[in-house]
N, C-alpha and C positions, 0 to 999 in steps of 0.2 A: 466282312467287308473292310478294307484300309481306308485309311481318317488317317489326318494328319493333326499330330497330337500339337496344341497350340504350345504347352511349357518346353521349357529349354533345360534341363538341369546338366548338361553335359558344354554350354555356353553360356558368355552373358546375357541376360535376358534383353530384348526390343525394344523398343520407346512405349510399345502401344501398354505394353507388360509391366512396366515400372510402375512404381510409387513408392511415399513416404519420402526419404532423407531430406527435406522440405528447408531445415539449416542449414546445411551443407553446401543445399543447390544454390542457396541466395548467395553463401561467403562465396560459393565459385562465381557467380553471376557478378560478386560486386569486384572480386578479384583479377576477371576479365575488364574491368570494368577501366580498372588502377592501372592494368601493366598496359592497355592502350595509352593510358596518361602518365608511361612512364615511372612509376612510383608502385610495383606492384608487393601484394600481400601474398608468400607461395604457399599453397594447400597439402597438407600433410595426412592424407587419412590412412587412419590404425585403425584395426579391426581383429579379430580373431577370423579365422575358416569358414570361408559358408556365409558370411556376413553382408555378403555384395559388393565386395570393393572393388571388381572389375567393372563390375555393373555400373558403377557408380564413374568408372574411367571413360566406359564406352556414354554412359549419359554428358560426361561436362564436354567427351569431344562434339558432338552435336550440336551441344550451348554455343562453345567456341568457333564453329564454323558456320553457325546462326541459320542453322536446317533447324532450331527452334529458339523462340524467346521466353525471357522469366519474367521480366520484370517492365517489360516495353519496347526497350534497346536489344538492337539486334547487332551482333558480334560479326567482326571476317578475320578468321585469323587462321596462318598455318595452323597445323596440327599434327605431330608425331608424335608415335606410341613406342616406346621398348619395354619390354621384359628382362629382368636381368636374372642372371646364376650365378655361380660362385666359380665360373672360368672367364669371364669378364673382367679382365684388368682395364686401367685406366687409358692405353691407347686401342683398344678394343672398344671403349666404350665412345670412344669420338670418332671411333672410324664408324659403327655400326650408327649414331647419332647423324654424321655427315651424309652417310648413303640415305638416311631416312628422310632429312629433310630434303635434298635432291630430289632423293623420288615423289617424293607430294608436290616437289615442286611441279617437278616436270608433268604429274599425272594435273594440276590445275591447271596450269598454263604453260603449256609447251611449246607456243609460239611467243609469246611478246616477251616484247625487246626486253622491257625493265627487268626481267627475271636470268639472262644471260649473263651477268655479272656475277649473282648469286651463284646461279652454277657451275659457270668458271671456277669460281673461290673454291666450292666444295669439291667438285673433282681432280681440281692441285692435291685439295688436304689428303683427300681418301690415297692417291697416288702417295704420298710422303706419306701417310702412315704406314701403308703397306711396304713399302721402302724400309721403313722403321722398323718395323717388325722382321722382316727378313733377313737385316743385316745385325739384327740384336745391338742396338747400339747403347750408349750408356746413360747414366740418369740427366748428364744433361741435357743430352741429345734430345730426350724425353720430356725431361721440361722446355727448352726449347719448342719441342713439336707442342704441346698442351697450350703453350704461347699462343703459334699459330694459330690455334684450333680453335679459341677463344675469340683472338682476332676476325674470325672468318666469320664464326658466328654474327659479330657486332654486324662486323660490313653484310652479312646477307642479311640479318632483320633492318639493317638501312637500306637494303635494297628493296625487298617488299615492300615497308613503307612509304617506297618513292611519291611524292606528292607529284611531279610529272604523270602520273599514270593514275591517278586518283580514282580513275573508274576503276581498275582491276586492283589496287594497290592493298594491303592486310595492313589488318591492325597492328599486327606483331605476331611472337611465334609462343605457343605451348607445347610444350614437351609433357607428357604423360610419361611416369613411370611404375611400372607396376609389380609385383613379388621384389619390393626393395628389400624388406628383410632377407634377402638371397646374395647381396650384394658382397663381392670380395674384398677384404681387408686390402689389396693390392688397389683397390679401382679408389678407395678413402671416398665416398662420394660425397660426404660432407663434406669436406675440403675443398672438391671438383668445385660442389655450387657457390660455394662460397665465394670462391676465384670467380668463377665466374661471371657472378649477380656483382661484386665491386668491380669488376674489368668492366661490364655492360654501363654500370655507372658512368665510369671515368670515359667512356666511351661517347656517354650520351648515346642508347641505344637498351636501356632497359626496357623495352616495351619486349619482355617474355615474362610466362607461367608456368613455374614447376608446379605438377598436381602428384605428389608422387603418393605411391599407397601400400601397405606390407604389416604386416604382422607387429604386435606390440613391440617385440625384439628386435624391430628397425631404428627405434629411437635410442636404444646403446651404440647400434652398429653410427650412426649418425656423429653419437657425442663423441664416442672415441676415433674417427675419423676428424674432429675438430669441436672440442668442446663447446665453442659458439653457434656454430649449424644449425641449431633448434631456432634459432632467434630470426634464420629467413622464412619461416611457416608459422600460418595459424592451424591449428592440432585438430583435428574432428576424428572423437574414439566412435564408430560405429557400432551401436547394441542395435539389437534384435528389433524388428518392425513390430506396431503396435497392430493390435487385434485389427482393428478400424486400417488399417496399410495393406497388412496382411490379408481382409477378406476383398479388399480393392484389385491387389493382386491377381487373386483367385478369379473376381468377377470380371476384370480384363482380359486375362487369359483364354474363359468361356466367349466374352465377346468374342474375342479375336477367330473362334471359332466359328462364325458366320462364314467371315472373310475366306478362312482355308478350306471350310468342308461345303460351303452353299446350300448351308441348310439354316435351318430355326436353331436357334440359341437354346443348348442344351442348360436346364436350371440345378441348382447344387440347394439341396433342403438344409436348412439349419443345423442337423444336428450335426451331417455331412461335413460341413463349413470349420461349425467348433471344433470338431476332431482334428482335421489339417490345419489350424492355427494351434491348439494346443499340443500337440505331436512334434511339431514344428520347430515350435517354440518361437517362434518369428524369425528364423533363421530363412534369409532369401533363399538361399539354394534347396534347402529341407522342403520349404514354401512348393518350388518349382519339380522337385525330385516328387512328394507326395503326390501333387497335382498332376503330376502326368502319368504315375500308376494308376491313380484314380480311373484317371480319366480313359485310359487302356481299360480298365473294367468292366465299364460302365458299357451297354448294350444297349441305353434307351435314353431318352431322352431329360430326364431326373436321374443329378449323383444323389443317390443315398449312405445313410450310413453303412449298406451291407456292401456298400461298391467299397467303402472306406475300410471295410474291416476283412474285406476279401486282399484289401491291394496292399495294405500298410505292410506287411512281410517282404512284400516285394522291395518295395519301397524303401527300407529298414538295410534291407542286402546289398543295396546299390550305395545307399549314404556309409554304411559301415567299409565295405572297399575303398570307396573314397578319402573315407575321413578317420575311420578308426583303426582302423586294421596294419599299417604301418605305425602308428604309436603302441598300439597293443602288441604286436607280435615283430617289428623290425628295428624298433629304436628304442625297447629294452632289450640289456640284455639280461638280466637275473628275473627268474620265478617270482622270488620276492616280491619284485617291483607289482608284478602281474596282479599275485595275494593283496597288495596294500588296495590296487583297482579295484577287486572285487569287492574288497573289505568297505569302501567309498559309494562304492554303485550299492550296496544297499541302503543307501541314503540318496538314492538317485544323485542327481545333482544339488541337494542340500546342502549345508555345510556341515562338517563334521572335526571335530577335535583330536589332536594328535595322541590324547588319551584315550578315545572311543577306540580307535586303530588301534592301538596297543593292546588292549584286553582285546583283542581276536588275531591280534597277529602270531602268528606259528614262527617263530626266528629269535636272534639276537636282536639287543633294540638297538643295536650300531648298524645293521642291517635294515632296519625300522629307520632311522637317520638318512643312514646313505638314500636308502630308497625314497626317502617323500624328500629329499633334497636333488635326486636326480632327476624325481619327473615334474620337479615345480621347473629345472635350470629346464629341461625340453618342452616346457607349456602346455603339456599335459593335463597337469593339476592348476589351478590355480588357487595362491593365498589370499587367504583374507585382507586386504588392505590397513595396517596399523593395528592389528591383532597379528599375536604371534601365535603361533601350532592350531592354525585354525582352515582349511583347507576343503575345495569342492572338484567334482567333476564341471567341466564347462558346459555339456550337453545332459540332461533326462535320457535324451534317446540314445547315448552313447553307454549309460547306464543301463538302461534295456539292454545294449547290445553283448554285451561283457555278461549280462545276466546271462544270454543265450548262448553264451559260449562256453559255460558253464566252467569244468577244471581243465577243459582241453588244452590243449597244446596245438603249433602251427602245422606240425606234423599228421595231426590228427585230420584234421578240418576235408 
């Protein structure tokens, strides 16, 4: 019989699905709080894979458009979202930026007056960037346009905020950005905000929030776009959800299960429970991935541990394509590197010293160098903080997986 399975592990998870990041939500709640009064704090969340930090995008936009409250106060603010890559240059990033806000415009209020000005602005800029871009023009040209671009911004967050229209009018606007560590050395995005946040200044028109969110190696990409940068965000590193988060999680998920199947609330027994948080490791996505093989298992109305220990293979196959299997086998390229994994995953994700790897390493120890110096630069490996030659896997179960891979090769598989 088809069930529609409550977890999400191939999207960010739902409101109803959330919990934990309990910090985070308040610095974003108090952050909303600031850029209505003009004076705002922007949000920088870093996190590794798997972490939730989309999740954590798609929760503060719902903060910000005040479909929920934190703390009493309820928010109205635009709201756009981009993703970025590494073909995004800097007037690609204001033309994709200007149709975004456009479009929320026009999709919240399509007819009043107050928001025709806004519009206007932005469908000039997008016209003149495309202009721009077609006729390749030069770096002035360039800055120039980025001028505009900024300008336009100001005048549309004065336009929302118009106090003539106070019943429809926003607090200001948040831009959400998400996979920054992706971002193009061409686009310098630290630079961009930079300009931008003192243009909004001088403008009198700071009422915006950058939330932006990406991989540890966004805050390089940041400082060398403008060594200053760091200094418009307060920093929140995402670790793994506690036990007590994670079985919250889980027991949301089964609620939510009433709603989609119209049935009695399937129960999850204890031991069931500890296994998908220890498996996990508190990793949202792992969280979500498990819980919906699980849940696929299960044929009655109690997950148990046998549903747990029928599915986690499954489960295991889906998270390693996702998460492992391009660091394992597409962004090494030497054997070596592979050997030093292996060598690692018999310490699961424990730490291990760069002398234990060496009494089992089969190579040169310039090989042995190169190699734990390539996969710490790809975030593979991570070092131990203020200890030197001291090194772990990020994941247990990526340790598992590498176990089960055994001496194979991509070829093989």
């Amino acid at each position: 019989m088809n069930k529609v399975n409550p977890f999400t592990p191939n999207s960010p998870i739902n409101r109803g699905t959330f919990a934990g990041r309990y910090e985070e939500i308040e610095a974003i709640d108090k952050g909303l709080y600031q850029a209505n009064n003009g004076n705002p704090t922007h949000i920088l969340l870093v996190g590794e894979r798997g972490i939730g930090k989309t999740s954590l995008l798609y929760v503060s936009e719902i903060f910000a458009k005040g479909e929920l409250n934190w703390s009493g106060g309820k928010h109205n603010f635009l709201v756009v979202r981009l993703n970025l890559n590494d073909k995004i240059g800097l007037v690609d990033f204001a033309i994709i930026l200007a149709k975004a806000i456009k479009r929320q415009i026009d999709i919240e209020h399509p007819t009043l007056t107050f928001v025709k000005k806004a519009l206007e602005i932005l469908s000039r800029l997008e016209v003149q960037g495309l202009s721009y871009k077609k006729e390749k023009s030069s770096i002035s040209n360039e800055e120039e346009f980025i001028q505009d671009f900024i300008y336009s911004i100001a005048d549309t967050i004065k336009s929302i905020r118009d106090p003539k229209s106070s019943t429809e009018s926003k607090d200001g606007l948040v831009i959400l950005i998400d996979e920054a560590d992706k971002a193009s050395k061409e686009l310098n995005l630290g630079s961009f905000l930079k300009n931008l946040s003192e243009n909004l200044v001088a403008e009198n028109a700071n009422h915006i929030l950058f939330i932006v969110s990406g991989l540890p190696g966004m805050r390089k990409m940041l400082t060398d776009s403008h060594e200053s940068s760091l200094r418009l965000f307060e920093e929140h590193y995402l670790g793994p959800l506690s036990k007590e988060d994670t079985k919250k999680v889980i027991k949301q998920g089964l609620d939510d299960n009433i709603e989609k199947n119209s049935k009695e609330n399937i129960k999850i027994n204890d031991d069931a429970q500890e296994a998908i948080y220890v498996f996990s490791e508190g990793y949202p996505h792992f969280v979500q991935q498990i819980g919906y093989s699980v849940f696929e298992e299960n044929n009655d109305d109690v997950i148990s541990i046998e549903d747990f220990n029928k599915s986690y293979a499954k489960a295991l196959i889906q998270i390693g394509s996702r998460f492992y299997y391009k660091p394992f086998y597409q962004d090494i390229t030497a054997e070596t590197q592979r050997q030093i994994l292996r060598i690692m995953a018999e310490k699961w994700n424990g730490w291990i010293t760069r002398g234990e790897i060496k009494n089992k390493f089969q190579g040169k120890e310039t090989a042995l160098t190169n190699g734990l110096k390539a996969l710490r630069d790809k975030a593979i490996i991570i070092s131990k903080e203020g200890v030197k030659g001291e090194y772990r896997l990020q994941w247990a179960s990526f340790a598992l997986w590498i176990k089960l891979q055994g001496g194979t090769d991509e070829d093989s598989l």
